[in-house]
PDB file of the backbone (N, CA, C, O) and the ligand in Angstrom, with CONECT records:
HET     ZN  A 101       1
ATOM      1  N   UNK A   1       0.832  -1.202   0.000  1.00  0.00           N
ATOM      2  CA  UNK A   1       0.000   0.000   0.000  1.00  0.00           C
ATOM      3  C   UNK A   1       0.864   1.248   0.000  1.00  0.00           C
ATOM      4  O   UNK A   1       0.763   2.124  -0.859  1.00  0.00           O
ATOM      5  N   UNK A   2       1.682   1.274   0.972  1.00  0.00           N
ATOM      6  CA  UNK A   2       2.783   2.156   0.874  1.00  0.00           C
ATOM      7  C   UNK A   2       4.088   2.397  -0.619  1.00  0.00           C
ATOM      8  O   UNK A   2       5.311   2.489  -0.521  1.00  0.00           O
ATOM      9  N   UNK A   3       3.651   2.419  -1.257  1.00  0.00           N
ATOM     10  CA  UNK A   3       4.720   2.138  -2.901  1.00  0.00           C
ATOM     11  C   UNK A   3       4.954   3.907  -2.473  1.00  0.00           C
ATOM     12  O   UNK A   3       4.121   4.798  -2.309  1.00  0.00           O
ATOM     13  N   UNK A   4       6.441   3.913  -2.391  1.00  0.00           N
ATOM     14  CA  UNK A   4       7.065   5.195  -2.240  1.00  0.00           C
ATOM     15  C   UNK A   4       6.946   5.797  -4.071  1.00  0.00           C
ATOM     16  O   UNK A   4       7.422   5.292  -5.088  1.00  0.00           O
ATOM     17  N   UNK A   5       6.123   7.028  -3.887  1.00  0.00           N
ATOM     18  CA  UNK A   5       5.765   7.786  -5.391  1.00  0.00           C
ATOM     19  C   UNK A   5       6.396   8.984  -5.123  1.00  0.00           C
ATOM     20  O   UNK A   5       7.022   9.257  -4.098  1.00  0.00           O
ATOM     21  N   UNK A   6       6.161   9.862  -6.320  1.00  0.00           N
ATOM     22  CA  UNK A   6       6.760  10.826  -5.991  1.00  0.00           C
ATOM     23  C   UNK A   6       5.665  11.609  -7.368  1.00  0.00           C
ATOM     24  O   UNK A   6       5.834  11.407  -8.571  1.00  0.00           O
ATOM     25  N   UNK A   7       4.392  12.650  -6.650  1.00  0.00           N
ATOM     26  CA  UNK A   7       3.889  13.657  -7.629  1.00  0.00           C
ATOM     27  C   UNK A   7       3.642  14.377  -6.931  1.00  0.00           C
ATOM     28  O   UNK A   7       3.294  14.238  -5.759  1.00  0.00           O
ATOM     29  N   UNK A   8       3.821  15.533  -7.706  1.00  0.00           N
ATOM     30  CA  UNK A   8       3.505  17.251  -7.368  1.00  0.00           C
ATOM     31  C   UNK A   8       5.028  17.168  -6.614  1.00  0.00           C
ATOM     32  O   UNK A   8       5.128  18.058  -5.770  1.00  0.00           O
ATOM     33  N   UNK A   9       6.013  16.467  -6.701  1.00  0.00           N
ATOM     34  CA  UNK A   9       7.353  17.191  -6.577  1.00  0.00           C
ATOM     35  C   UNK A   9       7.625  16.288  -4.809  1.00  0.00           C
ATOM     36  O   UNK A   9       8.675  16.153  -4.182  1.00  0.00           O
ATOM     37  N   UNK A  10       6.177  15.813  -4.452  1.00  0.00           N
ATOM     38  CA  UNK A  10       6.314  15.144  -2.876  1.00  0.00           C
ATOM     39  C   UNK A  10       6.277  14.134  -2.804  1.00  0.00           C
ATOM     40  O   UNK A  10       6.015  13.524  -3.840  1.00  0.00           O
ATOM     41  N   UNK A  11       6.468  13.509  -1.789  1.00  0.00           N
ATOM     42  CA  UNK A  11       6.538  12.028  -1.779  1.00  0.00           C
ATOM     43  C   UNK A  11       5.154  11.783  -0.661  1.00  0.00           C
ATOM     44  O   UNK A  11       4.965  12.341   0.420  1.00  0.00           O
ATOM     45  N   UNK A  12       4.509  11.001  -1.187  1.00  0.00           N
ATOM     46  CA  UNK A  12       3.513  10.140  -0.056  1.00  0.00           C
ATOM     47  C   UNK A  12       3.711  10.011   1.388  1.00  0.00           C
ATOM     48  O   UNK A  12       2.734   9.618   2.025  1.00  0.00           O
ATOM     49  N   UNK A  13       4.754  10.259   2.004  1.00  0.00           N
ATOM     50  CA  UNK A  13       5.197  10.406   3.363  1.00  0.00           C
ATOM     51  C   UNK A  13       5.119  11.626   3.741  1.00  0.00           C
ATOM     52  O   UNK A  13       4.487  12.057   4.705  1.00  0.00           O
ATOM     53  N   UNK A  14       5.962  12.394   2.750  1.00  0.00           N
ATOM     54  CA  UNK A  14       5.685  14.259   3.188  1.00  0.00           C
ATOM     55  C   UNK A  14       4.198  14.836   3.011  1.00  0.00           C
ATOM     56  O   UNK A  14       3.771  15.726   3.747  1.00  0.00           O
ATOM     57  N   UNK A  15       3.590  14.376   2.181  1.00  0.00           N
ATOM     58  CA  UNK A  15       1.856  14.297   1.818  1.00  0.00           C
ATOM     59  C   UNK A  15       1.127  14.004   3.241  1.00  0.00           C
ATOM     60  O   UNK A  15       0.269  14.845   3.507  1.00  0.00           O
ATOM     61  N   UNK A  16       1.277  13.111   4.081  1.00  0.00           N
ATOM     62  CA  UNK A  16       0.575  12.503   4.897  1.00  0.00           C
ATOM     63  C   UNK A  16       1.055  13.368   5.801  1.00  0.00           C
ATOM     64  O   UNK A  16       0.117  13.882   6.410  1.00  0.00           O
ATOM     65  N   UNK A  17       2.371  13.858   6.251  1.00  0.00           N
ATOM     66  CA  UNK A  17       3.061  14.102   7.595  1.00  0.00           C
ATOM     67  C   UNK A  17       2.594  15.952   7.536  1.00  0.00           C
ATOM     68  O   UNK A  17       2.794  16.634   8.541  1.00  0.00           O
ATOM     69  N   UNK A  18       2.030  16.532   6.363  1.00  0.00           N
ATOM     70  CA  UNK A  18       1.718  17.959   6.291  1.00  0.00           C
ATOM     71  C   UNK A  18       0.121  17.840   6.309  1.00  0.00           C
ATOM     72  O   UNK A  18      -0.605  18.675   6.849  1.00  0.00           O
ATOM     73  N   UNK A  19      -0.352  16.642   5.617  1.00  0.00           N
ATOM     74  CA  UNK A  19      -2.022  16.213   6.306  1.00  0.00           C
ATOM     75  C   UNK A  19      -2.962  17.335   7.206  1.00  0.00           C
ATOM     76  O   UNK A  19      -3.890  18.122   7.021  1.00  0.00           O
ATOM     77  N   UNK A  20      -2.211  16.931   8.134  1.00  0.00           N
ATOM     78  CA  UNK A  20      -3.096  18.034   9.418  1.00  0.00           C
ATOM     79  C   UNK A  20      -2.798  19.474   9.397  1.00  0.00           C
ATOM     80  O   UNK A  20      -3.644  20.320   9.685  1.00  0.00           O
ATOM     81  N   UNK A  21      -1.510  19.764   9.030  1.00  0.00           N
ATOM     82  CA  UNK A  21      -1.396  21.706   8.955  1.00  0.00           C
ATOM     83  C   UNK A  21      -1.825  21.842   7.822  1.00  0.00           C
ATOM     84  O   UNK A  21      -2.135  23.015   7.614  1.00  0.00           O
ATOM     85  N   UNK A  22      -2.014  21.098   6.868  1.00  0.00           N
ATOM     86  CA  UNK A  22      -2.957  21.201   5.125  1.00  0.00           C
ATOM     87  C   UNK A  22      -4.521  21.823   5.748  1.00  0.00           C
ATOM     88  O   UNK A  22      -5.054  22.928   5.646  1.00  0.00           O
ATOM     89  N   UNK A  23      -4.900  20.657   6.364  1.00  0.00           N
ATOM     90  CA  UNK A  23      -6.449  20.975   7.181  1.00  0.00           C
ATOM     91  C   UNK A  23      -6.649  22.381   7.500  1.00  0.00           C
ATOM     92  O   UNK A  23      -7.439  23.169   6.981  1.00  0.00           O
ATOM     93  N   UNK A  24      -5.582  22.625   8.687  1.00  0.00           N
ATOM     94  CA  UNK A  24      -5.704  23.641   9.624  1.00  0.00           C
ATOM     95  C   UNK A  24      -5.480  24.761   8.432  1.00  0.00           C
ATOM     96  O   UNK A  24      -5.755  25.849   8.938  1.00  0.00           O
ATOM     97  N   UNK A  25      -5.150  24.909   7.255  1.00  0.00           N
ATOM     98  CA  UNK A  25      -4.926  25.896   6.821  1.00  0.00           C
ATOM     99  C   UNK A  25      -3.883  26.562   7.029  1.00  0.00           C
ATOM    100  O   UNK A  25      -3.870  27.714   6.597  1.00  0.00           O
ATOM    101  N   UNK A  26      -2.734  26.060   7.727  1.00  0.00           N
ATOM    102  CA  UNK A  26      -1.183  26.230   8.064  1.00  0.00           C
ATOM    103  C   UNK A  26      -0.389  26.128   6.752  1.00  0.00           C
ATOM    104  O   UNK A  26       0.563  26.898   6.880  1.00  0.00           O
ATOM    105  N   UNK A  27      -0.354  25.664   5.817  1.00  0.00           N
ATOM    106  CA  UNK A  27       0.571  26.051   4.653  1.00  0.00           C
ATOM    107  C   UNK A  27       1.056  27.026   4.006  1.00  0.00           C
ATOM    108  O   UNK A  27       0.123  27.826   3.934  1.00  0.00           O
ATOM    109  N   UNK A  28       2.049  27.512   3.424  1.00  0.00           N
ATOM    110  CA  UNK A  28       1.927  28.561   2.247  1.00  0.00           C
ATOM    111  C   UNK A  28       1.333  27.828   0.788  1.00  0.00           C
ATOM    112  O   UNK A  28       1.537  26.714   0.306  1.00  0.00           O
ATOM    113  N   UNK A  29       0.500  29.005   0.327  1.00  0.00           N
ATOM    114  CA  UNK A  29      -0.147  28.622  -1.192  1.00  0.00           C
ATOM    115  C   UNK A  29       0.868  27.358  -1.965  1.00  0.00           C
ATOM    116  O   UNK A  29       0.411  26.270  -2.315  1.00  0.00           O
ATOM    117  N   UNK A  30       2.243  27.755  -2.123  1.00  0.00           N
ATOM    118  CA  UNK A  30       2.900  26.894  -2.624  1.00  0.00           C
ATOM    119  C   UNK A  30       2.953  25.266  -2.470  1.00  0.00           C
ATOM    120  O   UNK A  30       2.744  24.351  -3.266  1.00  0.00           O
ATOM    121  N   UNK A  31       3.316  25.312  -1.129  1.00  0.00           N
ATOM    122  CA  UNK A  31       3.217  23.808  -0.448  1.00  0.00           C
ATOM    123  C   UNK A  31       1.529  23.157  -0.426  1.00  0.00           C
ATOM    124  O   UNK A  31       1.313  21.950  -0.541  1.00  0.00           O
ATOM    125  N   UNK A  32       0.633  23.999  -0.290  1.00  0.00           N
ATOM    126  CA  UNK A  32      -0.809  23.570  -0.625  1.00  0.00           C
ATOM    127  C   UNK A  32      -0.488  22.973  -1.810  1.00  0.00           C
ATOM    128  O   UNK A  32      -0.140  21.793  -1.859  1.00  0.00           O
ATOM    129  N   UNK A  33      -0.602  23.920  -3.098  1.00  0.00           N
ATOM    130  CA  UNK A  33      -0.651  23.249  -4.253  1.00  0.00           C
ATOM    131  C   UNK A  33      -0.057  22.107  -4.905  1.00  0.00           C
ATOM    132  O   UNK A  33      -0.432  21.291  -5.746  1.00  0.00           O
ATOM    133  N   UNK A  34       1.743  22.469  -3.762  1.00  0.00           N
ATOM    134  CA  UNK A  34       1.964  21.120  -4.216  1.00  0.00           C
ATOM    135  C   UNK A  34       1.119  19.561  -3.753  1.00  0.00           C
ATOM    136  O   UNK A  34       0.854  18.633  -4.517  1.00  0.00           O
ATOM    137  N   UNK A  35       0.882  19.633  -2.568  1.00  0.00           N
ATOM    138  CA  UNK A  35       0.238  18.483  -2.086  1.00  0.00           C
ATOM    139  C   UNK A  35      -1.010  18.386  -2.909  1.00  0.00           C
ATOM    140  O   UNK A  35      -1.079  17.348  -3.566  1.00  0.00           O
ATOM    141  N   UNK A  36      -2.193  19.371  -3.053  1.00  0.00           N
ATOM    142  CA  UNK A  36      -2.923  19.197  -4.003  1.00  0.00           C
ATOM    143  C   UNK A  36      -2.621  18.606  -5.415  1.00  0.00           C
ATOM    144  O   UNK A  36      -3.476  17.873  -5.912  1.00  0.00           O
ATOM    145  N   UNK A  37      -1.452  18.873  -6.110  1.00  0.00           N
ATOM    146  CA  UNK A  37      -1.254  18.080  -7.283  1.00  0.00           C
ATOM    147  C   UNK A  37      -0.869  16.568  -6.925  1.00  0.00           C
ATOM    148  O   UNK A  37      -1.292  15.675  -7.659  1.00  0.00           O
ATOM    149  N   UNK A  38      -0.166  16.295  -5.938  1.00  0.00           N
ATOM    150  CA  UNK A  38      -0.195  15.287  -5.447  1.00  0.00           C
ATOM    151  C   UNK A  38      -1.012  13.831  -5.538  1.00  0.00           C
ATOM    152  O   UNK A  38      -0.844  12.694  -5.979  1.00  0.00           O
ATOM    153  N   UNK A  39      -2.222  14.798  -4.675  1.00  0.00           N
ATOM    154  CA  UNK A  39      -3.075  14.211  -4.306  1.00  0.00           C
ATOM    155  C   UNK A  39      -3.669  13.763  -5.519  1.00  0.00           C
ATOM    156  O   UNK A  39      -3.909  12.584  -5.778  1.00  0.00           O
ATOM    157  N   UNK A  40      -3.887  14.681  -6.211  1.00  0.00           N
ATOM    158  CA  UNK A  40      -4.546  14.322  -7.866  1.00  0.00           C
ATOM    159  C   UNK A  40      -4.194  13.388  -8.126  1.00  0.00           C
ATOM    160  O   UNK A  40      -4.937  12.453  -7.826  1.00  0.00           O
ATOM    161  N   UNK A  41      -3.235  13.144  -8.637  1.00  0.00           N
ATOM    162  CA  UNK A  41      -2.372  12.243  -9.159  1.00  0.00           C
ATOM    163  C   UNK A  41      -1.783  10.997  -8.265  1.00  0.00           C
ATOM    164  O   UNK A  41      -0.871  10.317  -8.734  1.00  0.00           O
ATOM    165  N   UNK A  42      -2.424  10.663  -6.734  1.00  0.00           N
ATOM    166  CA  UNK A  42      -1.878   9.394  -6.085  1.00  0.00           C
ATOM    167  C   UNK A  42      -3.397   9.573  -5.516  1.00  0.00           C
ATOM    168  O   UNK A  42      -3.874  10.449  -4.794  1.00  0.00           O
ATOM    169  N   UNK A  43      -4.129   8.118  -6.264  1.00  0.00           N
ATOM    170  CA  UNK A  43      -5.250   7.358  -5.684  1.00  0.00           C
ATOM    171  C   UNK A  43      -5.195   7.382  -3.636  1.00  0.00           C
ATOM    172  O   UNK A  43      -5.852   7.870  -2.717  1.00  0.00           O
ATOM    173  N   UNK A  44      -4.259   6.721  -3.779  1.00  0.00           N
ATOM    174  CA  UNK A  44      -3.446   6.263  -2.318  1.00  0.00           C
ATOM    175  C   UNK A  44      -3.368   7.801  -1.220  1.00  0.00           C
ATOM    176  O   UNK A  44      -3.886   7.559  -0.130  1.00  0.00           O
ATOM    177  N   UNK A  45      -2.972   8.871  -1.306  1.00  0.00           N
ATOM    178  CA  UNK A  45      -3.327   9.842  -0.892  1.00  0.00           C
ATOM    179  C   UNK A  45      -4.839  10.331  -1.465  1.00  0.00           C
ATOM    180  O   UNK A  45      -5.355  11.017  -0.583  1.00  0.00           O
ATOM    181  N   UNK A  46      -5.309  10.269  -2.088  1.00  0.00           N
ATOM    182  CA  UNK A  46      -6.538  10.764  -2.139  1.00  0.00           C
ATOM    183  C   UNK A  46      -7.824  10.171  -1.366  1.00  0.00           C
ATOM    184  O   UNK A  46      -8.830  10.773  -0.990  1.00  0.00           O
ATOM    185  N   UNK A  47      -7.469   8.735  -1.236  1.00  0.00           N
ATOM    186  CA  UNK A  47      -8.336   8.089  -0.244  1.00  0.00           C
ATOM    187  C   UNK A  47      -7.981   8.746   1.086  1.00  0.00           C
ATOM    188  O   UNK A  47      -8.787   9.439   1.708  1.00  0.00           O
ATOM    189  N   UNK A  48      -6.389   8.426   1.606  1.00  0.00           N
ATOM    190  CA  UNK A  48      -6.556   8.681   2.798  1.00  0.00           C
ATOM    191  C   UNK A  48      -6.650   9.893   3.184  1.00  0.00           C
ATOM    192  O   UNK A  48      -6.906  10.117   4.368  1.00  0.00           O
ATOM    193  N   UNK A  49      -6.430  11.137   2.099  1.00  0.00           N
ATOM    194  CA  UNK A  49      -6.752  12.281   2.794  1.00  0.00           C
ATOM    195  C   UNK A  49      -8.173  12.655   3.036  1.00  0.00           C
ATOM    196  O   UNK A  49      -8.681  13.393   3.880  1.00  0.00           O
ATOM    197  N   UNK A  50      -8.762  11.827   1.904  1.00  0.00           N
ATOM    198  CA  UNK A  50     -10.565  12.108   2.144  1.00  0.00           C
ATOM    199  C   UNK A  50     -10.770  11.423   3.769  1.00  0.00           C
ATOM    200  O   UNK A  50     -10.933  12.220   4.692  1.00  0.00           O
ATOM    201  N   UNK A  51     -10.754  10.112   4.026  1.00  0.00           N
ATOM    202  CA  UNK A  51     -10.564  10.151   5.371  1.00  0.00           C
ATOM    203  C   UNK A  51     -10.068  10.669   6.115  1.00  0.00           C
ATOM    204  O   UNK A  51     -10.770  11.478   6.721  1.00  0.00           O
ATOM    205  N   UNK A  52      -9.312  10.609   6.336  1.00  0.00           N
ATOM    206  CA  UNK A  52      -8.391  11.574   6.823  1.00  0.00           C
ATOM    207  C   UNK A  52      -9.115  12.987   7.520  1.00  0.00           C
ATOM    208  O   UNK A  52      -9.270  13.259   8.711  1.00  0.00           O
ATOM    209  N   UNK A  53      -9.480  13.749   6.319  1.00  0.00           N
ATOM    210  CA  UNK A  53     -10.167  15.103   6.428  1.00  0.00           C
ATOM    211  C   UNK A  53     -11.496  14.977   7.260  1.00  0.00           C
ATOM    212  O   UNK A  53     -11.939  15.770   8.091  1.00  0.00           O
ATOM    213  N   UNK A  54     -12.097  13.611   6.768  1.00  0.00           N
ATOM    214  CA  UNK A  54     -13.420  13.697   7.552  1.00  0.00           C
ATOM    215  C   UNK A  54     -13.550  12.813   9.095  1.00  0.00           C
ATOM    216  O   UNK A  54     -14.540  12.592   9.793  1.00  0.00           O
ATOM    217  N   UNK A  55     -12.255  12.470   9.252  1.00  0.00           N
ATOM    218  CA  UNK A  55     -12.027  11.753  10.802  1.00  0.00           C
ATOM    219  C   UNK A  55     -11.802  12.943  12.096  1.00  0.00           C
ATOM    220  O   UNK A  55     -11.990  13.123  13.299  1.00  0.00           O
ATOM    221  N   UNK A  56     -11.052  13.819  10.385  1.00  0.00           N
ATOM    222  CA  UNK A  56     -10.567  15.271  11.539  1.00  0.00           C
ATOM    223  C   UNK A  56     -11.444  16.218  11.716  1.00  0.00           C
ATOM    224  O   UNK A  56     -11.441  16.875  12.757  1.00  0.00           O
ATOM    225  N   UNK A  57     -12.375  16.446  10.679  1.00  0.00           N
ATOM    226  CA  UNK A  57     -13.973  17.292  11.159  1.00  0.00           C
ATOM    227  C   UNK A  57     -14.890  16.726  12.179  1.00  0.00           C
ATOM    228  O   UNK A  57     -15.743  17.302  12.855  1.00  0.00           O
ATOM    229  N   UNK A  58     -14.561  15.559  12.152  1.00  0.00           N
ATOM    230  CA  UNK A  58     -15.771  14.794  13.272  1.00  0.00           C
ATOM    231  C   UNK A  58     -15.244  15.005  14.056  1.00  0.00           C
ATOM    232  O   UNK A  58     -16.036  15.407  14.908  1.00  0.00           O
ATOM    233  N   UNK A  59     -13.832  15.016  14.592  1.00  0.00           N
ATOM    234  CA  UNK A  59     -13.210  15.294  15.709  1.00  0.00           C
ATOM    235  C   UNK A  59     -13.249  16.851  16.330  1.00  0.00           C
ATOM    236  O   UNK A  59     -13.488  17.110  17.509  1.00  0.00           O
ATOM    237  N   UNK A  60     -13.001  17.697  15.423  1.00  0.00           N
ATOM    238  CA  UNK A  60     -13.048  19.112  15.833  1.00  0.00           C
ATOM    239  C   UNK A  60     -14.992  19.369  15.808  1.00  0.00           C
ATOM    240  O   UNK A  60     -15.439  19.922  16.813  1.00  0.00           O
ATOM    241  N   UNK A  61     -15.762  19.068  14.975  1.00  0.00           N
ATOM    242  CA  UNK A  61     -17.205  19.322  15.903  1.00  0.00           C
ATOM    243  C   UNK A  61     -17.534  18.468  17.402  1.00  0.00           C
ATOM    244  O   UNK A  61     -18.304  18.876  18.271  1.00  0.00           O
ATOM    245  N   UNK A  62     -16.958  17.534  17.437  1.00  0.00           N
ATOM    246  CA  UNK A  62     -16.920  16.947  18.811  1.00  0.00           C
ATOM    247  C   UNK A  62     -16.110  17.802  19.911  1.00  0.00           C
ATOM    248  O   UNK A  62     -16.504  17.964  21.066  1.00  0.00           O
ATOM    249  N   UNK A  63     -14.921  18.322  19.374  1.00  0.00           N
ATOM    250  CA  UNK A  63     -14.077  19.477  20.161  1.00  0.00           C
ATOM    251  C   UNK A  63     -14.502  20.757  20.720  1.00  0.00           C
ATOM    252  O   UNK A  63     -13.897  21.381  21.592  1.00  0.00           O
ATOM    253  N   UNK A  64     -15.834  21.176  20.021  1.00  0.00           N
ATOM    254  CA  UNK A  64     -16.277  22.704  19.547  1.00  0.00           C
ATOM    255  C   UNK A  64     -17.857  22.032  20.495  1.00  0.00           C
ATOM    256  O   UNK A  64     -18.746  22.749  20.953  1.00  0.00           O
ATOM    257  N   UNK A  65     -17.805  20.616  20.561  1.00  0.00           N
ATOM    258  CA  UNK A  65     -19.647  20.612  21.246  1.00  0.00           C
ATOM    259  C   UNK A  65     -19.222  20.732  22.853  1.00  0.00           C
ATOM    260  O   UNK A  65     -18.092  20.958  23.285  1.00  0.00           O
ATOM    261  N   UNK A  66     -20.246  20.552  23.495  1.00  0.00           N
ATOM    262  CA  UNK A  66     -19.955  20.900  25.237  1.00  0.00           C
ATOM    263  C   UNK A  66     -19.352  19.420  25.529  1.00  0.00           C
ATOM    264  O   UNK A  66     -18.284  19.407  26.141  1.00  0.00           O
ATOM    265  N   UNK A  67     -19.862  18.298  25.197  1.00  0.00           N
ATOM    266  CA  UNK A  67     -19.543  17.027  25.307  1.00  0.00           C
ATOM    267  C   UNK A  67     -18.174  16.274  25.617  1.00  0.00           C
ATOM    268  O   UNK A  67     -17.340  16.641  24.790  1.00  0.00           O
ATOM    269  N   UNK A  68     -17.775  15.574  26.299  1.00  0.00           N
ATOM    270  CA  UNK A  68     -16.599  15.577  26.239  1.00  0.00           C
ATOM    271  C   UNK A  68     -15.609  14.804  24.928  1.00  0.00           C
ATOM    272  O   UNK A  68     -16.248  14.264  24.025  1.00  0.00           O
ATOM    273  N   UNK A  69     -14.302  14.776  24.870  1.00  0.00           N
ATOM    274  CA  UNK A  69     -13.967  13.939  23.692  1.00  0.00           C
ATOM    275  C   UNK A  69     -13.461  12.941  24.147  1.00  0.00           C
ATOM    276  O   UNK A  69     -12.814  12.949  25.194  1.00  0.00           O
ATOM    277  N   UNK A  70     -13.674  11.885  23.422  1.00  0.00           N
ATOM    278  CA  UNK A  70     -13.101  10.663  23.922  1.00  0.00           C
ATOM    279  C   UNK A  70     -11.465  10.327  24.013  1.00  0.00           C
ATOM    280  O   UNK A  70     -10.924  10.072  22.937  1.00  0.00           O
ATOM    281  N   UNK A  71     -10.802  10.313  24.979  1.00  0.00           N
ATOM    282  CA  UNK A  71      -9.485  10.279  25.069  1.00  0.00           C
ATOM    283  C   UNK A  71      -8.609   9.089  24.205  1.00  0.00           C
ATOM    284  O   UNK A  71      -7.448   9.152  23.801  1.00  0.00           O
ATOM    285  N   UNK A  72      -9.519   8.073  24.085  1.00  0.00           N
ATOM    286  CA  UNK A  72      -8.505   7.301  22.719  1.00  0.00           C
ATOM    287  C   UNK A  72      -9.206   7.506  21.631  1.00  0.00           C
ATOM    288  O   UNK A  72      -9.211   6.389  21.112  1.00  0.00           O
ATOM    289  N   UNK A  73      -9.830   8.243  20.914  1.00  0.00           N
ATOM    290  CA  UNK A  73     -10.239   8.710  19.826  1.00  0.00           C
ATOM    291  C   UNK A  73      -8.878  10.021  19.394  1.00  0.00           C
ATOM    292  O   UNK A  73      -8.629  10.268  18.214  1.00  0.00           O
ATOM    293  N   UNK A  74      -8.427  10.448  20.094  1.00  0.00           N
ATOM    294  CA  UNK A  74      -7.979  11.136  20.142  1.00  0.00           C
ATOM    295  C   UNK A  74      -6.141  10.748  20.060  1.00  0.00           C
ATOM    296  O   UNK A  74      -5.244  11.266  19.395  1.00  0.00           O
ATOM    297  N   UNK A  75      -6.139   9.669  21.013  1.00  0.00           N
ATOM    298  CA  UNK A  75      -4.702   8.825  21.391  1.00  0.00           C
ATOM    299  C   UNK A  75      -4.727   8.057  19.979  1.00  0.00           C
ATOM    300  O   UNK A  75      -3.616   7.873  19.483  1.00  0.00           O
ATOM    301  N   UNK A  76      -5.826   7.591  19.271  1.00  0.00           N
ATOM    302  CA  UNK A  76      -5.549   6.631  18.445  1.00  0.00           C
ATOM    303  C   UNK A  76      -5.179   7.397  16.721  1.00  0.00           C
ATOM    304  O   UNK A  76      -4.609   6.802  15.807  1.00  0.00           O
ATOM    305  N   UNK A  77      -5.615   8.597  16.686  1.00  0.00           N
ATOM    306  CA  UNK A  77      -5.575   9.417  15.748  1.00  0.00           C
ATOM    307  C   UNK A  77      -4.279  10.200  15.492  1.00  0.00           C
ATOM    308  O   UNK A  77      -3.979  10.599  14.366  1.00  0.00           O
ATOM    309  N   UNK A  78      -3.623  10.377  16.438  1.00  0.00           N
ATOM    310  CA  UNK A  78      -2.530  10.705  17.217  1.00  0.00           C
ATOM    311  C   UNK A  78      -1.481   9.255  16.607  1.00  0.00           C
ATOM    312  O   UNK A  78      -0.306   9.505  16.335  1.00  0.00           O
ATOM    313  N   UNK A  79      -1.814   8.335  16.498  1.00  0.00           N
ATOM    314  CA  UNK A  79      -0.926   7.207  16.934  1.00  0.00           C
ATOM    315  C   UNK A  79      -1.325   6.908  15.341  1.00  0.00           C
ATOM    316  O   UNK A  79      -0.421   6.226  14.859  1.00  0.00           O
ATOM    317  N   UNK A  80      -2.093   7.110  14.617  1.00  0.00           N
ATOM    318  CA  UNK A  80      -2.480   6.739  13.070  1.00  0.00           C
ATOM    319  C   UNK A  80      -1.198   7.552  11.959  1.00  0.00           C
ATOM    320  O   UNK A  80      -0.455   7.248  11.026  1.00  0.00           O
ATOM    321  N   UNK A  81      -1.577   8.800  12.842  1.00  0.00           N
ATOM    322  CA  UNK A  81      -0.480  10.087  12.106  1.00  0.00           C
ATOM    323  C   UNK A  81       0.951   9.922  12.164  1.00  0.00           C
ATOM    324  O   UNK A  81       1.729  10.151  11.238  1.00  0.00           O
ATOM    325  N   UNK A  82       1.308   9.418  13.574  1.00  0.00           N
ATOM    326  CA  UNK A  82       2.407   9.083  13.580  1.00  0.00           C
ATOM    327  C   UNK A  82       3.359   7.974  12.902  1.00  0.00           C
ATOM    328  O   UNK A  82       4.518   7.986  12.485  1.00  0.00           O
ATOM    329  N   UNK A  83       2.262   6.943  12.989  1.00  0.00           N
ATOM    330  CA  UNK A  83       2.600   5.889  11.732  1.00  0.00           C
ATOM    331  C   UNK A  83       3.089   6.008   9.959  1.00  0.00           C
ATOM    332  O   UNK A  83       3.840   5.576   9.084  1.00  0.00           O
ATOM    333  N   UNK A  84       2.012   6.937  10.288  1.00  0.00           N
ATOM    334  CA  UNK A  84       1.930   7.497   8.636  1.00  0.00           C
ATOM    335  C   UNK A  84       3.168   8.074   8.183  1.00  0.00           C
ATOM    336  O   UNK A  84       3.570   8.019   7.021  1.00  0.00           O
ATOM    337  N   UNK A  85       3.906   8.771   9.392  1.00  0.00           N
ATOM    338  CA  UNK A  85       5.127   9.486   8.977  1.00  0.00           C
ATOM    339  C   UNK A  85       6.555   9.089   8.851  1.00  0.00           C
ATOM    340  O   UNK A  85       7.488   9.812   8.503  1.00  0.00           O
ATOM    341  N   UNK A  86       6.604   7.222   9.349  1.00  0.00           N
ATOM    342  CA  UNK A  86       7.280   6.685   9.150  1.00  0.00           C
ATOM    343  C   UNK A  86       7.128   6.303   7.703  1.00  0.00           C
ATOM    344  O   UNK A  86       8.150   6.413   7.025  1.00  0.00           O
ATOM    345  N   UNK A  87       6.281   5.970   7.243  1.00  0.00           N
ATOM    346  CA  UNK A  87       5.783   5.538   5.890  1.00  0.00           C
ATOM    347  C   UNK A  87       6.742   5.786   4.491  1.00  0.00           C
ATOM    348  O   UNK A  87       6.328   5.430   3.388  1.00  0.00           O
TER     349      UNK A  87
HETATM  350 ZN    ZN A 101       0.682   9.782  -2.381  1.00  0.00          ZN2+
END
């Protein structure tokens, strides 16, 4: 699953490990776009960032409700990302 690629100039590891400041809107335009061409072009990032993106919205409206968050929802998402960056 992991086949080391290389589009939009990144590799599938640097794709995944910028993932979450991509979200947050932490990039410069440049580094966006590159991961966006990326993504285009690797099936394999495009799945997991669609997950990805929507594991991390469910998490931040759960963050933003009065409710509490579940502490290994949180540990395990944490521990997904980190994996990813060995990758
Ligand atoms: Zn990729």
């Amino acid at each position: 699953m992991n086949t080391p690629q290389e589009n939009g100039g990144l590799r599938c590891g640097e794709v995944l490990a910028d993932l979450s400041a991509y979200c947050d809107g932490e990039l410069s335009g440049s580094r966006r776009a590159a991961i966006e061409a990326h993504v285009r072009a690797c099936p394999d990032c495009a799945r997991f960032g669609g997950a990805f993106a929507a594991t991390l919205r469910a998490l931040r409206e759960q963050l933003s409700a009065p409710a509490d968050v579940p502490a290994d929802v949180a540990a395990r998402l944490a521990a997904a990302l980190r994996r990813s960056r060995t990758g």
